[in-house]
N, C-alpha and C positions, 0 to 999 in steps of 0.2 A: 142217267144215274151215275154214269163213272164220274164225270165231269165233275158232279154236284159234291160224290165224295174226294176227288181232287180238291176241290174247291175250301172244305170241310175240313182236309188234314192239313192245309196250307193256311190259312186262317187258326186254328185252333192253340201254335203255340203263343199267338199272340193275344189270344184271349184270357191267359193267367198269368198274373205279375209274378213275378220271382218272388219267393218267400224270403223273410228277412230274420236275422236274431236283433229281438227287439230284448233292449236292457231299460229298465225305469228305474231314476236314480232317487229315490225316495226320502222326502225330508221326515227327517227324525229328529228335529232340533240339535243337530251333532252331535247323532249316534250316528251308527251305518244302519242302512238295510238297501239290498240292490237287487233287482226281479229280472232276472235273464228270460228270454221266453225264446227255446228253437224254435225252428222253421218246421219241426216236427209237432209241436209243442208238446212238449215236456220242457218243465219249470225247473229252474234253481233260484232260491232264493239265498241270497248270502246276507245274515244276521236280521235282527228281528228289531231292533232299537231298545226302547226305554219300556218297562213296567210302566202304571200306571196313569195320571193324567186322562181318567176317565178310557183309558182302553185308544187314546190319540194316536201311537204309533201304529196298529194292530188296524187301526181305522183307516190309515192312511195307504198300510200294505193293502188290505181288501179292496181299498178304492182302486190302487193301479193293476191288482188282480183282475179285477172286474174288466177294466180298460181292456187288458190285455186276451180276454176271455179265460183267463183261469180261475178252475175252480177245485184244485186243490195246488201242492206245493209238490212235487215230485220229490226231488234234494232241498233240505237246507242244511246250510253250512254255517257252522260258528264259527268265526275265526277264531275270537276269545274268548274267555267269561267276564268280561266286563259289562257293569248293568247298559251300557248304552248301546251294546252290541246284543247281549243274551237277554236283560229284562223284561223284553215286551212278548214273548213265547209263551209262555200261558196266556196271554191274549188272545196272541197268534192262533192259537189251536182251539177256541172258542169261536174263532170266525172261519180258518179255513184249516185242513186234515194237511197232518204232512206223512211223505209215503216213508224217507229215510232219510234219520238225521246224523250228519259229520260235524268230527271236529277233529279237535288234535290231543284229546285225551283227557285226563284229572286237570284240575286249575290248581297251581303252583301256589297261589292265592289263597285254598281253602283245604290245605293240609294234602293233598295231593287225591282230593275228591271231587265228584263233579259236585257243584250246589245243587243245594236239595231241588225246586224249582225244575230244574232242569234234569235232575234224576226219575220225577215224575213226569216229565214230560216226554221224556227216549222210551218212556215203556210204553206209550202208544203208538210207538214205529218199531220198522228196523234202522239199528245203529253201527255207524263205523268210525270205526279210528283210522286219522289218515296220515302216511309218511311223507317224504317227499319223492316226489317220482312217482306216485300213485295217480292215476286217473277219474275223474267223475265220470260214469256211463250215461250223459246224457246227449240222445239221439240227436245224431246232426251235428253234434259239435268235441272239439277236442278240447277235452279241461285236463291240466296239467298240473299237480301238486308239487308246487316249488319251495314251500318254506312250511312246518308244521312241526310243534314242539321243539323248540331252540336251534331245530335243527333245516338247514337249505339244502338244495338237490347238488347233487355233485357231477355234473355234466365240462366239457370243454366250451369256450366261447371265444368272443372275439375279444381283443384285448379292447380293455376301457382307459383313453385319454383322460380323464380327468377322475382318476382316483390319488393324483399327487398330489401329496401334503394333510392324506386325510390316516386318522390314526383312530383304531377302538377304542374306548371308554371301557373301564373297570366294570365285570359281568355283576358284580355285585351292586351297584349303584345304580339309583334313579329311575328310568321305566328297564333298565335291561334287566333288573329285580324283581319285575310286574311281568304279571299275565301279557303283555303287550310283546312283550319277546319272544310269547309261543304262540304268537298269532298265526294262521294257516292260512296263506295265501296262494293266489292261485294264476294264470295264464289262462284268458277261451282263445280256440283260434278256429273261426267260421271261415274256411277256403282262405283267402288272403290275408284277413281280416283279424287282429290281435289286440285281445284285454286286457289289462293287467288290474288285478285287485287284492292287495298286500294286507287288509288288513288295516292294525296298527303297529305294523311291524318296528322294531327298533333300529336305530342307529346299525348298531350291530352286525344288526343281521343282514342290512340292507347291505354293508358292506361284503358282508359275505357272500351274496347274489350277485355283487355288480365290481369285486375288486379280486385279483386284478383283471380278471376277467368277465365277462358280462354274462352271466349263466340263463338270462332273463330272454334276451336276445331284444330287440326291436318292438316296437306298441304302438298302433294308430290309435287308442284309446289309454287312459291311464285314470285310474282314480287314487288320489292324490291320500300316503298315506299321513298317519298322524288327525283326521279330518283338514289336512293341509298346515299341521305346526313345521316343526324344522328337519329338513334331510340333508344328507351330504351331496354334495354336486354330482355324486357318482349319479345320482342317479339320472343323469342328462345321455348317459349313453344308452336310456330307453328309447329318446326319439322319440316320445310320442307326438303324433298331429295336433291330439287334444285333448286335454285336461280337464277332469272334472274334481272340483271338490267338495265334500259332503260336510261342508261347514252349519254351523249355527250362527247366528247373530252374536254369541257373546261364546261361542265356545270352536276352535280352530278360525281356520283363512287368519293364522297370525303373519304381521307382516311379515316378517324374517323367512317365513317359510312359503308365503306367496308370494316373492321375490325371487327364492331358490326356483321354482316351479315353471313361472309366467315368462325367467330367464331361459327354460331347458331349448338349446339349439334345434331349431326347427319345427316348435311348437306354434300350431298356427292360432288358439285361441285355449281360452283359459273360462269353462263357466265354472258358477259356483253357486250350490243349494240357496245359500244365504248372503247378505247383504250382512259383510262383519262391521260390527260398528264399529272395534279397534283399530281397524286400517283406514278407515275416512275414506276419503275418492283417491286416496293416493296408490294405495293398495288393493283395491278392489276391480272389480273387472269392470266391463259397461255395461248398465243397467241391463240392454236387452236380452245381456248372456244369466242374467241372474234368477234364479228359480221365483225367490222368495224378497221382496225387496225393504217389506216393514217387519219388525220384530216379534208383533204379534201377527201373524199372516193363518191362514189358508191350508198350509201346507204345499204348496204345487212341487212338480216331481218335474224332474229331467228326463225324456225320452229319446233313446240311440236305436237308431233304425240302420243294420248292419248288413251290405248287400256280400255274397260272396270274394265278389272281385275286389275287394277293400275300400269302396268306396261306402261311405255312408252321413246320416242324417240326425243331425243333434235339433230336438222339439221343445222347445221349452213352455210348461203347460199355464206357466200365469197370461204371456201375451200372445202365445200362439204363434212367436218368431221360431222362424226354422232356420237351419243353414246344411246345405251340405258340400260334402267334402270327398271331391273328385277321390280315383285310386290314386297311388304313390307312381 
């Protein structure tokens, strides 16, 4: 009997896999929506995509829900009020409950009120407004509020090489005048292991996270913001391994700003939601890295399987290509 229980407790840590944070990069026609799933499971979901289209976006969340075995939404996070971000939430809450929803406050956009839409919809949770330097409490993992209502965290970093020659743009102009400048972006960090999702954050602001010093710190993951239009080079002192971005066929993966990207030093591969038709094969990644590859598609979603030690596993659900990506 002792032997057999030897036998039993030696044997047994090898009979459960390590739990992973699994992230599914969800095509919304470029909008955002991205489904974190701890090791604990407890969900955060970060924005909701597009209204309507027969209930598409909301369809497309439930399907990677299901994937993932969830069945309701713990956190969700709006970065901004834009409809391709906030629109498809009354969907959303017709297919799945959400426990408590964040954002970064009134949209700048709509008199300094939340939209109606979305003012019905926080009354069937609890809601927070979130700063920077704020944390999300979801089990198993560290989520860090770096940027949320105009305003970035104010922390020390390491200095950033390549913030010369880059200069802010007039706050009054252009997206830094839009809801897009109060987008509430965030850092996960599972044991080694670092997210970064910004949002549609601005020029600006990005500067302000990463010049002169890098407030951001280092990312083996990165989802590209803008749905991958144009950023300043600062942002190469993220280092990320890998890139993902949340393009559309006819909306972001512009080339200018898939070029800033797919250049970041040390960046081992670059996938993307969608097959941009503006960038032709020049601009674009290689087919197997690409979610979605016709215009009228399917929907298929990106999946990141994220081990403690930093190593992990990008899935891509149209071919069933997988790759992963040793620790640093």
């Amino acid at each position: 009997m002792t032997r057999l229980l030897a036998a039993i407790l030696l044997l047994a840590p090898c009979s459960f896999a390590a739990k992973t944070l699994d992230i599914y990069f969800i095509d919304v026609e470029g909008g955002q929506s991205t489904l974190l799933v701890a090791p604990s499971g407890q969900s955060l979901l970060i924005d909701a995509g597009y209204t309507g289209f027969g209930g598409r976006d909301a369809d497309r969340i439930a399907r990677a829900a299901k994937a993932a075995g969830v069945k309701k939404i713990d956190f969700l996070l709006i970065t901004h009020f834009h409809a391709d971000h906030v629109g498809g939430l009354p969907n959303l809450l017709e297919r799945l409950p959400v426990s408590v929803f964040l954002d970064h406050g009134p949209s700048i956009e709509d008199g300094n009120a939340y939209p109606e839409a979305y003012t019905r919809s926080i009354a069937k949770g609890e809601h927070r407004v979130l700063a920077p330097g704020d944390t999300i409490p979801v089990k198993g993992l560290d989520i860090t509020v770096l940027a949320s209502a105009g305003k970035t965290i104010q922390r020390s970093g390491d200095a950033n090489p390549h913030c010369g020659g880059l200069a802010s743009v007039s706050e009054n102009e252009g997206l830094e005048a839009t809801e897009n400048s109060m987008s509430a972006g965030v850092v996960v960090q599972f044991g080694n292991f670092r997210f970064g999702d910004f949002g549609d954050i601005t020029w600006n602001k990005e500067l302000a996270l990463l010049c002169p010093q890098n407030r951001v710190g280092k990312l083996d993951l990165f989802l590209t913001t803008h749905h991958g239009g144009e950023s300043p080079k600062a942002i190469w002192a993220l280092a990320p391994r890998v890139a993902i971005m949340n393009n559309g066929p006819r909306k972001g993966g512009d080339p200018a700003g898939w070029k800033t990207f797919s250049a970041s030093p040390g960046l081992e591969d670059l996938w993307q939601l969608h097959f941009a038709v503006a960038g032709g094969k020049d601009t674009n990644t290689a087919d197997p890295l690409i979610a979605n590859i016709e215009e009228n598609c399917t929907g298929q979603y990106l999946k990141v399987s994220a081990s403690a030690d930093g190593s992990f596993t990008v899935f891509n659900a149209r071919n069933r290509y997988a790759k992963t990506y040793a620790p640093r």
